[in-house]
N, C-alpha and C positions, 0 to 999 in steps of 0.2 A: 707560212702556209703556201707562200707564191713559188719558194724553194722546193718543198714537198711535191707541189702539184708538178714541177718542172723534173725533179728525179723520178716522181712515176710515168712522165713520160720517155722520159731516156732511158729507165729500166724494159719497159714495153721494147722501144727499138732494140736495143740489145739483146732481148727473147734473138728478135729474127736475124741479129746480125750473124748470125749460127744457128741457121735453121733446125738443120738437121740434129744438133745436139739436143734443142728445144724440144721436139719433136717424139725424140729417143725417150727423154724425161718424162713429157705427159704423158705417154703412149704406156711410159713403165706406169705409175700411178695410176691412171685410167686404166688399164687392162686389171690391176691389183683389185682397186676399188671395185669394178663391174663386178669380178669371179668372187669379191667379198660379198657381195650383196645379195649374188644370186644363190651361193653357198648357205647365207641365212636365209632365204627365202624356201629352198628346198628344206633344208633343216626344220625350219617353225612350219613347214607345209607336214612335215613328218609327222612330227608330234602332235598334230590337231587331228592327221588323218586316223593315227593310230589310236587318241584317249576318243573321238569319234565311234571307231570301229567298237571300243570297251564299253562305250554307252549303246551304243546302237544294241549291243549280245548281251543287254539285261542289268546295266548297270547306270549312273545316273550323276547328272552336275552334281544336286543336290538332291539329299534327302534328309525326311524327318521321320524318325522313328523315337518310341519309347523310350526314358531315359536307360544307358546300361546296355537298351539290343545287339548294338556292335559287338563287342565285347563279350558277353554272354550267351548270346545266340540261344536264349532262351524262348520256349515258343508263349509262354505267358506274357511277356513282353511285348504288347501291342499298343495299336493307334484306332481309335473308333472309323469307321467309316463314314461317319456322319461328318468327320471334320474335317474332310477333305474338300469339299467345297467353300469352305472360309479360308483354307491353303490357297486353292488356287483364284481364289479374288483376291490374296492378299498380295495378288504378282499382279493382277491384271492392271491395265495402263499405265506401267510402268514400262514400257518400251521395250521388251523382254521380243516382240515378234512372234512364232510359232513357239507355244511352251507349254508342255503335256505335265499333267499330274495324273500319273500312275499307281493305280494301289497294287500292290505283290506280298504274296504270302512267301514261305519261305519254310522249310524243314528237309530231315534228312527220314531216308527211306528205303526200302529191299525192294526193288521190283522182280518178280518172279515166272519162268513162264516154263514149258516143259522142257524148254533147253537148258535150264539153270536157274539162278539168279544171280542181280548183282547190287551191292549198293548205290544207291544214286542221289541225286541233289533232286528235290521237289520242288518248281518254282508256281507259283499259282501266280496268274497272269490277267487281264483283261482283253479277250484279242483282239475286239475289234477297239478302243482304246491307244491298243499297243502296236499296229498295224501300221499307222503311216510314219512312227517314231523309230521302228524298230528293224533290225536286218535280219532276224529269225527265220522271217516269210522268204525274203530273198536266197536264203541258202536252205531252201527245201529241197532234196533230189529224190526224192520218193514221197506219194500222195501227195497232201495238200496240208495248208495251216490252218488245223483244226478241223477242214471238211465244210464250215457252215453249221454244225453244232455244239451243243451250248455248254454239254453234260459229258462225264464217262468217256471222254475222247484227250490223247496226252498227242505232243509234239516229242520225240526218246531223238536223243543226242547219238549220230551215226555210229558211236562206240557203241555204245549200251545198246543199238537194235544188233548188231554184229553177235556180242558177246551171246544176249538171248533167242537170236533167230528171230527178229519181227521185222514183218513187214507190215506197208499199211492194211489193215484191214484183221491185223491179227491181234489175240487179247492176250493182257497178263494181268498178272494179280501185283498192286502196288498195295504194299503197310505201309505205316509211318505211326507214332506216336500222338495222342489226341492231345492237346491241350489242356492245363485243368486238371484232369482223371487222371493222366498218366499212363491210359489204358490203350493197346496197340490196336488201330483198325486196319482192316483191310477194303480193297474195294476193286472188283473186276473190270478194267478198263481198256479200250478196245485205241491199237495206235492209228492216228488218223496223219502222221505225216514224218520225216525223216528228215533232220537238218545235220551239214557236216559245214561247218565253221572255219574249220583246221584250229580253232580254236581248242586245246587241250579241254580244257576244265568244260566247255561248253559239250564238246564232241563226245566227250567218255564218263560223263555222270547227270549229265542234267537231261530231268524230263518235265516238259512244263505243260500245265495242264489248265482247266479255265478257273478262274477267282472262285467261282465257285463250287466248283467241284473239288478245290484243293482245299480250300474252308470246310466244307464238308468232311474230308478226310481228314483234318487235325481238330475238328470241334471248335471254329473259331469264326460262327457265325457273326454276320456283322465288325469284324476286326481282322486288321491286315498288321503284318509286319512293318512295311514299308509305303511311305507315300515318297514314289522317285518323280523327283522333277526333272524331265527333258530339256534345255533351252536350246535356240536358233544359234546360239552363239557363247563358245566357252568362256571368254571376258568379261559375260553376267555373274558367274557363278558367285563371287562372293557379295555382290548387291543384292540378289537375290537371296541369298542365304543371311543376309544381315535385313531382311525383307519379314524373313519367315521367323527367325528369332526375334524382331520386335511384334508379331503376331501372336507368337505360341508362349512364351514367355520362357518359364524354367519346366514349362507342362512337359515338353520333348524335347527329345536332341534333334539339332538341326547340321547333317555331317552335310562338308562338300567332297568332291570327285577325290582330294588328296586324302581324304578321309579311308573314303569308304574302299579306295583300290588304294593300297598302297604298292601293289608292286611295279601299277605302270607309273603311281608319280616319282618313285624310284629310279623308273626307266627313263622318264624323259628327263630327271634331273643328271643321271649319267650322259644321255647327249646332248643336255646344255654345256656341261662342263668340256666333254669332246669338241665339242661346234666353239667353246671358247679357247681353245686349243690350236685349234686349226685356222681361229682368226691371228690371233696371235703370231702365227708363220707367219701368215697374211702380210701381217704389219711389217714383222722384222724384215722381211724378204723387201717390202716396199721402201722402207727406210736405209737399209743398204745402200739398194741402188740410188736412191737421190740423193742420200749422202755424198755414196762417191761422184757424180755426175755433177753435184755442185761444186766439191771442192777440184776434179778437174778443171770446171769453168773458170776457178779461182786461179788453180796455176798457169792456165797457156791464155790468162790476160793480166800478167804483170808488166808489162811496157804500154799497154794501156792505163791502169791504175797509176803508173808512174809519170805520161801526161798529162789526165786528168789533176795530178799532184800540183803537176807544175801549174795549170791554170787554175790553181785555188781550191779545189775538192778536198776538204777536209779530210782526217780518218773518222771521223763521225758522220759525214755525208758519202763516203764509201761504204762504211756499214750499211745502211740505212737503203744506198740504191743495192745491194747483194740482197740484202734481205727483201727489198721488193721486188727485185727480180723473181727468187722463190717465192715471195706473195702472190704475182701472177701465173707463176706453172701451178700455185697450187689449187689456183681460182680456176684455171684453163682446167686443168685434170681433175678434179671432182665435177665441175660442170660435164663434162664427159664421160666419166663415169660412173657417176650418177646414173645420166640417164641412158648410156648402156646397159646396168646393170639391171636399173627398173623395166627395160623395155626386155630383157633378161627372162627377169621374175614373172611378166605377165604373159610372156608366151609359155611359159611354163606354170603357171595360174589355168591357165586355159586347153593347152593340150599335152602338158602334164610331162615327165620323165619315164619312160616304159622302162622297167630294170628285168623284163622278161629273160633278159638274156641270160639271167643271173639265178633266177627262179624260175621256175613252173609255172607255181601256181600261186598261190597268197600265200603273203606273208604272214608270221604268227610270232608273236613273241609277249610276254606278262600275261599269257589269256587271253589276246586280242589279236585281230589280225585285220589287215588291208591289203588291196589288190596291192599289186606290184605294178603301179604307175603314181612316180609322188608327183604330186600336186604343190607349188611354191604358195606360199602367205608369209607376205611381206608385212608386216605394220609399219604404216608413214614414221611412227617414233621412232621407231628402229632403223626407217632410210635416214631419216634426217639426221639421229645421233650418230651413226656411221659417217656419212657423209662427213659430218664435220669433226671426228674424229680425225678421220684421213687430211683432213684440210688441216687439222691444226698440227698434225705430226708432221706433215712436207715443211708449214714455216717455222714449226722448231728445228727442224733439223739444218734449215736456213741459219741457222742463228750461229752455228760454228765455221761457215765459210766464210761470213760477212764478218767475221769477230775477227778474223784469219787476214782478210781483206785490209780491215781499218788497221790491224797493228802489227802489220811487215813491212820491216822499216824499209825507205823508197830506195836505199843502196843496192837491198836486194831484187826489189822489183827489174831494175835496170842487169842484172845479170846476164 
């Protein structure tokens, strides 16, 4: 132990007896390490901002709906209204934060007006409800969200006012099919506001109208499609969902956000796998360089090793100071960049990435769109495993100089 303690300090002096070399080393690690860390920090900032944006434009962590509705998209396919307040006590105190339970209707429809018609998506909604949860309201550019009443007033997606000539204040005729009967109603509905999303599917088909005015229109008094739960935070979604199925039993399906959208969890499992790509360079690029930076340290100190020889220095106590030599750049360069990298991630947590220069305007992709400023989110597990990723690859990579060191025989050292 007394030997050990005495080779890590003689590997320490020898960091500095070449400063500069040392220096060169952590500075490579540590720059690697920061640019990894703050690269997954934009990245998982991407992907919260974007299934965020998907939830905010009518979609949901979780939801429960009638066994089948997915699937079938039938409008018989319902959930009582009455059980949605045993839904959402079956979340409360359970640390969930801000978490809405949302009832939405849902069918397919003609809206009609003297410039045309078109088909479009019917969302029946709760607005006030749906208001502080929701980004609807935010991307209004004509009237208002809903006006302040209750009845006979739709929210029509910027395509769909375009296609038919509506503005606020102007009426069309929406059908849809009734529940039950089977029989097509219609009903004269005057538009009270104008959202453009850049959202595709949101911008050019959907018109959302109030819960109960869209009830009325499919004959589904007292029953909803869907009960979408909102949460403060996407990391609940399957406690929550594992929440609600020991509640409702096998009565409904209890889908989560991979469920019900499948083509944004599609999209962020594609730039998982990109983001695990580009870590990847990350490493090799990092491992390179300290590879070769070691085993130069290795060759332009063989008349050293072959002193140390002659006073006793085993080749197993050669090993063992090379390798701690790399133990400390690896302990010095993650301590550094580490917390470059975090301190990285939280100026970009806070005043974000503007990628304006590259877009216009928001961005839109699977249906969902976000500004064009990412925002980083780091999770501590993900600094810490990184970190010590990086830490453990610089002392493996130690482990071929030091191997190199203890068994080159001292004829050669002397060369």
């Amino acid at each position: 132990m007394k030997a050990l303690g005495l080779l890590c300090v003689l590997a320490w002096r020898n960091l500095w007896r070449h400063g500069h070399r040392t220096l060169l080393t952590a500075a490579t690690v540590s720059l690697g390490l920061a640019l990894l860390l703050i690269s997954l920090g934009l990245g998982s900032g991407g992907d919260r901002q974007m299934l965020d944006s998907a939830v905010q434009m009518g979609g949901a962590h979780v939801a429960v709906e009638a066994p089948g509705y997915e699937a079938t998209r039938s409008l018989d396919r319902t959930v009582p209204v009455e059980r949605i307040p045993a839904l959402a006590s079956a979340l409360a105190g359970h640390g969930f934060g801000a978490t809405a339970v949302l009832p939405r209707v849902f069918a397919s429809g003609l809206a009609s007006s003297a410039d045309g018609s078109s088909g479009v998506s019917i969302i029946g909604i709760d607005p006030v409800a749906e208001a502080p949860f929701s980004a609807i309201d935010d991307h209004i550019v004509a009237g208002t969200f809903f006006g302040g009443s209750a009845t006979n007033v739709a929210v029509v997606g910027f395509g769909v006012a375009r296609k038919l000539a509506l503005k606020p204040g102007a009426k069309f005729v929406l059908m849809a099919q009734s529940g039950g009967s089977g029989d097509i109603e219609s009903m004269l509905v005057r538009v009270a506001g104008v959202t453009r999303s850049n959202a595709e599917e949101i911008d050019q088909s959907a018109v959302f109208l109030p819960l109960a005015t869209a009830q009325a229109l499919t004959g589904l008094a007292g029953r909803v499609h869907q009960v979408a739960v909102v949460l403060d935070d996407v990391d609940g979604t399957h406690r929550a969902a594992a929440l609600l199925r020991a509640n409702t039993g096998s009565e409904f399906d209890v889908l989560t956000w991979e469920q019900l959208m499948p083509s944004q969890r599609d999209l962020l499992r594609l730039n998982f796998a990109g983001r695990i790509l580009v870590d990847l360079a990350f490493l090799l690029i990092i491992a390179f360089l300290v590879l070769n930076t070691l085993l130069m340290s290795v060759v332009e100190r063989r008349r050293e090793f072959a002193l140390l020889d002659a006073l006793g220095l085993t080749p197993v106590r050669r090993f063992v100071l090379v390798l701690l030599e790399g133990t400390w750049i690896a302990a010095l360069s993650v301590t550094i960049g580490a917390a470059a990298g975090y301190a990285g991630h939280l100026y970009f947590k806070h005043y974000g990435l503007p990628l304006r220069r590259w877009f216009s305007g928001a961005m839109s992709a699977a249906g969902s769109s976000m500004d064009p400023v990412l925002y980083s989110a780091l999770p501590t597990s993900q600094l810490v495993v990184t970190t010590a990723l990086v830490f453990l690859l610089t002392v493996v990579l130690a482990l071929f100089p030091s191997w190199k060191a203890a068994t080159d025989a001292d004829a050669r050292f002397l060369r």
